[in-house]
Structures are given as C-alpha cells and as structure tokens.
C-alpha positions in Angstrom: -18.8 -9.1 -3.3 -21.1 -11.6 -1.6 -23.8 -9.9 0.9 -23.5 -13.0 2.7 -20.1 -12.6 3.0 -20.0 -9.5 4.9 -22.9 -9.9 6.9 -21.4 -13.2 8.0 -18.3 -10.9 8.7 -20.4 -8.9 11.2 -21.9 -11.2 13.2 -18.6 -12.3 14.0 -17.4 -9.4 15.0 -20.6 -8.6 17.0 -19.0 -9.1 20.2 -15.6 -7.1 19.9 -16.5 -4.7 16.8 -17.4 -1.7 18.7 -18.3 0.8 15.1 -15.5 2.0 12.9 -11.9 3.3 13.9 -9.8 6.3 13.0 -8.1 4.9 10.2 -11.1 3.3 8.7 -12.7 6.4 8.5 -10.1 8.7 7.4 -9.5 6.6 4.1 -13.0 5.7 3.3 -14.1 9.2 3.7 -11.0 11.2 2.2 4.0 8.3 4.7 7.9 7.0 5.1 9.7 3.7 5.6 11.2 2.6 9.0 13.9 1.1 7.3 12.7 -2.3 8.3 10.6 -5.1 6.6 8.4 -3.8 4.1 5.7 -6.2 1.4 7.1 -5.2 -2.3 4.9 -5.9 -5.4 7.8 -4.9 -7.7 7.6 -7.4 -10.7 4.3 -8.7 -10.3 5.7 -10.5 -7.1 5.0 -10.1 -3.4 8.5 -9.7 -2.4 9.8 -9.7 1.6 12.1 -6.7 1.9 14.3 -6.4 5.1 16.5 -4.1 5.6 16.7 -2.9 1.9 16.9 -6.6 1.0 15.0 -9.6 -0.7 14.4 -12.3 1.6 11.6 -14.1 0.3 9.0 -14.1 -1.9 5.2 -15.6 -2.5 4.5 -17.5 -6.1 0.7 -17.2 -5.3 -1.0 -14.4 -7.4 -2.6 -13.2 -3.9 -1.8 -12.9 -0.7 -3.7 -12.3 2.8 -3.3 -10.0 5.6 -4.4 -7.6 8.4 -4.7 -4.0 7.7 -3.1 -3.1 11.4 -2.8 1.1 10.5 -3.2 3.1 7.2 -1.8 6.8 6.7 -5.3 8.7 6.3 -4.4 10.2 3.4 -2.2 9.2 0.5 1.1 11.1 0.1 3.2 12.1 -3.6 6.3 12.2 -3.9 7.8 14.1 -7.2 11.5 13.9 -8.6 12.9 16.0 -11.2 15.1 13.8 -13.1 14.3 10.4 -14.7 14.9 7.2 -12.5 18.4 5.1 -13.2 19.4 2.3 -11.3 21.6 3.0 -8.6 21.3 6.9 -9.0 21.5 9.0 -6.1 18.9 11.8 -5.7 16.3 13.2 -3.5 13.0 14.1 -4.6 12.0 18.0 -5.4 8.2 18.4 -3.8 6.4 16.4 -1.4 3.4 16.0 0.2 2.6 14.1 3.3 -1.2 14.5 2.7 -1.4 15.5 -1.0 -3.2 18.1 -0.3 -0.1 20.8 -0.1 3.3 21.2 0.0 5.0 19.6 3.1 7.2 21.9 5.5 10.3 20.7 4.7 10.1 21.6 0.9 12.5 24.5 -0.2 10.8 24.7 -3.7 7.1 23.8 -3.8 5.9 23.2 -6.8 2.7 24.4 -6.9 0.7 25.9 -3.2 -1.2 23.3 -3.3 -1.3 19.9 -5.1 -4.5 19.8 -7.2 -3.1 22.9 -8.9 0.1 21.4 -9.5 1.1 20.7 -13.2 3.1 17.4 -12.1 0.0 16.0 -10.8 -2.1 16.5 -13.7 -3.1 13.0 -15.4 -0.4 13.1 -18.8 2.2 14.9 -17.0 4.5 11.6 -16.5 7.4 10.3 -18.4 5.7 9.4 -22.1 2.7 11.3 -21.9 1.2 8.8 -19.0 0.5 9.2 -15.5 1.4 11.6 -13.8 5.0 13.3 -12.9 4.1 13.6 -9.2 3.7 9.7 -7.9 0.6 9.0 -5.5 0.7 6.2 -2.8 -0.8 5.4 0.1 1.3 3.7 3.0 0.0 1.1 5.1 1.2 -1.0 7.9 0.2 -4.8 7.8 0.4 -8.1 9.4 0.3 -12.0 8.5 -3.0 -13.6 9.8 -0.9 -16.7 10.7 1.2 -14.3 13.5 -0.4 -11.0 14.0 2.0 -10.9 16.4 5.2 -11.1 14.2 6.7 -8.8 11.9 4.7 -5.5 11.3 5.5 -4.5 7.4 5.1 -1.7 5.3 2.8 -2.2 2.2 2.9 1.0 0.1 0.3 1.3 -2.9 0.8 3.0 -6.1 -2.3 4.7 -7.5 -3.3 2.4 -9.7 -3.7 0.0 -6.6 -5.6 2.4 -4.7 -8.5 4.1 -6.8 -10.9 2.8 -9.4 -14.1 0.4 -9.3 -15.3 -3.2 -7.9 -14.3 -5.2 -10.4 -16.4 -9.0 -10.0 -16.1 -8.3 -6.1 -12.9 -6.6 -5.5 -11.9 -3.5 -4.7 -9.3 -1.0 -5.2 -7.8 0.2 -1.7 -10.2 3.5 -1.2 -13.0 1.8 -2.8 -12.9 -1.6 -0.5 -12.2 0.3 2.9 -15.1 2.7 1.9 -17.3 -0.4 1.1 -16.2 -1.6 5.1 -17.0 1.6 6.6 -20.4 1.3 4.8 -21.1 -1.9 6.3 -20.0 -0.5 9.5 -16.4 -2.8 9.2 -13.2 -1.2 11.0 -10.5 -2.8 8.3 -8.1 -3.6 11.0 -10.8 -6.3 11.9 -10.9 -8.1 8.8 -8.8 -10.5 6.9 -8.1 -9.2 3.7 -7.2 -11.1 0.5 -4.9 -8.9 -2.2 -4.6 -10.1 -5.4 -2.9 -8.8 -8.8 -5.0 -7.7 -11.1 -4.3 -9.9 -14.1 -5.6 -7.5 -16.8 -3.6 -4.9 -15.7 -0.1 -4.4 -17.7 2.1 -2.7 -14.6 1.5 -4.7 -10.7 -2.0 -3.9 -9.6 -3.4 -4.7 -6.6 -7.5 -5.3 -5.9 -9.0 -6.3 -2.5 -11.5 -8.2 -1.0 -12.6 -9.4 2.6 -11.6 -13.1 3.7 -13.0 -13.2 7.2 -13.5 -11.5 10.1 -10.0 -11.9 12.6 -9.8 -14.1 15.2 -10.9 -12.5 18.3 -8.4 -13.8 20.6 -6.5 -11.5 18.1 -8.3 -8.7 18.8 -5.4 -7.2 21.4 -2.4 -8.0 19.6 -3.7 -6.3 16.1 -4.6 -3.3 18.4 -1.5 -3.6 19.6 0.9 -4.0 16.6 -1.5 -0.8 15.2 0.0 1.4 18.0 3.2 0.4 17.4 6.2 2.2 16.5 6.9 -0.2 13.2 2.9 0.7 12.5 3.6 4.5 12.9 6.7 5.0 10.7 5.5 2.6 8.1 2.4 5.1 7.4 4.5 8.0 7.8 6.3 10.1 4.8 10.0 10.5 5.6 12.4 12.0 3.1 16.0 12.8 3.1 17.5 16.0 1.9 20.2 15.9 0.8 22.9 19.4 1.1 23.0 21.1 -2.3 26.9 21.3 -1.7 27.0 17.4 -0.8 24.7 16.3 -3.4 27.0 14.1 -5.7 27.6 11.8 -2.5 24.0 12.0 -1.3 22.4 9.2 0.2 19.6 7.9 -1.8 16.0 8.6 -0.7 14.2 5.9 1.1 11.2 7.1 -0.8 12.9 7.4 -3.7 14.0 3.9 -3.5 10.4 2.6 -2.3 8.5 5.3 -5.2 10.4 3.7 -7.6 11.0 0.0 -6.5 6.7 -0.2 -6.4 6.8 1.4 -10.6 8.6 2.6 -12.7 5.8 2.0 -15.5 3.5 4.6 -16.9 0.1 3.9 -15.6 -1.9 1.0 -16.8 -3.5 0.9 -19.9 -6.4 -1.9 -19.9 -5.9 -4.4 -22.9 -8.3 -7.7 -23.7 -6.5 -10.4 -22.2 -7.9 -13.8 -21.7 -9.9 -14.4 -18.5 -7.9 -16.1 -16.0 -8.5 -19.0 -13.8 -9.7 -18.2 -10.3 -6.6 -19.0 -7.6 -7.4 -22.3 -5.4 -7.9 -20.8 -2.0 -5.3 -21.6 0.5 -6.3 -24.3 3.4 -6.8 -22.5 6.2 -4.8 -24.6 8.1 -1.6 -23.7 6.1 0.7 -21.2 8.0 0.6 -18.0 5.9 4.0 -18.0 6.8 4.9 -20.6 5.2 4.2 -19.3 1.7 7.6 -17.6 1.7 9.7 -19.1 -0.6 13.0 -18.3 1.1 16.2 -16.8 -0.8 19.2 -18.6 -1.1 
C-alpha cells in the first residue's frame, strides 16, 4: 500500500482523529445476526440480504464501506452433521471469542478451542479446513449514507487472516496495518475486493480515504447502535432435544453456511487480472445495487 496514501489519510483526519478506538485495537492486537440487512459474498457476489432475503446485488468485483463496529474477536461455530439445503439443525459447540466454549453449550467439545480437534487445520469435510468454521462479524455502512442501513458483513477465515498481497490486506492484517499508523478503522473508507486467485469468495482490503468529517457523528453514532451491536454479536438458537425434527434453523447456521460451504482455498496459477476502474466519486454507492425483480 502506498505511504502516501496513508499519510495523506492522516492529515485528514488530523482534526477529528483523536488515536485509536476500542475496536481498532481489539482486532489489530488479538457474533450473531439481528435478523436484519446483512452484506453476503455467497457466490463470489456482494449480495443485500434483508430479512433472510436477496434484494440486490453489486456486479463490481469490490465494494466500499465504513467499518462502523467489529466484534473484537472472531467467533466458530461447529455443526455435527454435513450441511443440506434446507435442513434444520443447530450447531453442537460455540464460541463467542474462540478462545473457549460459550456458556450456553451443553457439550463442549474441547475446554478450550486451540485444543479442540475440530479446529485443527484438516479436520473439515475432505480433509480441508477445519470442522469448526471461524468468522469474524462486523457491522458496516455505505459511504454514500452513513446514515442509512447499518449491515452485518461476516467474514470467513479465509477473508480474515493471511498477508498483504500488492497492497491489500486480509481483515486482521489491514486493521493491524491502521492501528500501526495510528488509524481508528471506523475513520476510514475501505475498499473490499474478491480476491481473484482465490477458488472459494475471498475478500482482501485496502484504505480509500479518510471519511468525511461532517460524518464524523453519524458513524459514531450508527457504531453505538443497536443494529451495530447485534450484528457483531454471536447468537444461536437451541433447539429442545425433544422438538428437534421441527427445529427452527440456526441464524448462524444459515449465515456459517450461506458465507461457504467450500473447503478452504487452495491457491492455483491463474492469469493476472485487470485492475477494476475506480468508481467516480460522485456516483452514489447506493446506486450500485442492481435491484431484484
């Protein structure tokens, strides 16, 4: 990523900046759905989710937006039987911080999750990932109305750790190169892309501009909100053992598997794409919906 870039970042954000916030600093240094609108990447595809449903999507290969709250830690989520469409279950063993066990969970699998044999890399369906699925919530906004809709954007793993790649970042690795440069993330725009090389929908990061400051208030605002607060939190349904063939079907569950279904990425030599034309700035992110009919 461009020096320039980032300095150029700080300067504007001299005057309402004030260091690094919670979240910032919680991810760099280290959820549950609201039943609302949520960003999906399912398909290689930013998707607009609303109630459970598609009602839009974006054809552009990236997309920009505000990082309004993160969870500061990811969370795993671990099911015991293989994923069919439509199937009904709720998962086994969660973890809110996956670090242990949450409260909730009648049968832990392990005391604490780096121990755990479903988290060990090979442990997944085919002899690839891992059984227990790792994602880290966050809560995000459109840079055209930071006051609109606040929507969930959860992250599988492969989104969320790894290296710069020709400046940009996987999640940890970008908010950790902000907190660096002394960069709350909340205060930046931030461009994600798919990751073309990448089999399974990847996402990698990169910094766009610093926000506004007349939107300084409302992105503080929409952080402290309720949508912001249940779209980094970990909620799961359990379902009663004697009312489990008419269980409702996890939220996560849904989201867990809605995000991938695919064993993890395996790089493979692929041509080198072109670079995406920027979008004007003048053009309404909004805009780039591509409503359903």
């Amino acid at each position: 990523m461009s020096n320039d870039l980032i300095l150029a970042i700080k300067g504007q954000l001299a005057n309402i900046q004030g260091g690094v916030d919670d979240d910032t600093r919680a991810v760099a240094g280290a959820g549950g759905n609201n039943g609302g609108k949520r960003i999906s990447i399912k398909g290689g595809v930013f998707r607009k989710i609303v109630g459970g449903k598609e009602v839009g999507t974006v054809e552009d290969r990236y997309m920009n937006v505000i990082f309004v709250k993160m969870a500061h830690n990811p969370a795993r989520t671990f099911y015991s039987q293989s994923y069919k469409e439509g199937e009904k279950i709720s998962p086994v063993c969660w973890s809110s911080d996956s670090k242990t066990p949450d409260e909730g969970v009648k049968n832990p699998q392990a005391s604490k999750c780096e121990v755990c044999p479903n988290s060990i890399k090979g442990s997944g369906q085919g002899g690839s990932g891992t059984a227990c699925r790792l994602q880290w919530r966050t809560a995000v906004v459109l840079p055209g109305d930071p006051s609109g809709d606040v929507m969930q954007l959860v992250l599988p793993a492969t989104s969320c750790f790894g290296k710069e790649d020709g400046g940009k970042y996987p999640f940890r690795a970008y908010v950790q190169m902000l907190a660096n440069n002394n960069i709350s993330a909340s205060r930046v725009v931030t461009r994600m892309a798919f990751d073309t090389k990448s089999p399974v929908p990847k996402l990698l990061f990169s910094p766009v501009d610093a926000i506004n400051p007349e939107h300084m208030d409302i992105v503080l605002s929409q952080g402290r909100s309720s949508e912001a607060e249940n779209a980094v939190k970990l909620t799961v349904f359990q379902q009663d053992e004697s009312d489990a063939p008419a269980a409702k079907q996890s939220e996560a569950y849904v989201q867990a598997k809605a995000i991938s279904d695919e064993p993890e990425p395996v790089l493979r030599e692929v041509k080198k794409p072109e670079a995406p034309t920027p979008a004007s700035d003048a053009v309404d992110v909004i805009n780039k919906w591509k409503k359903k009919k």
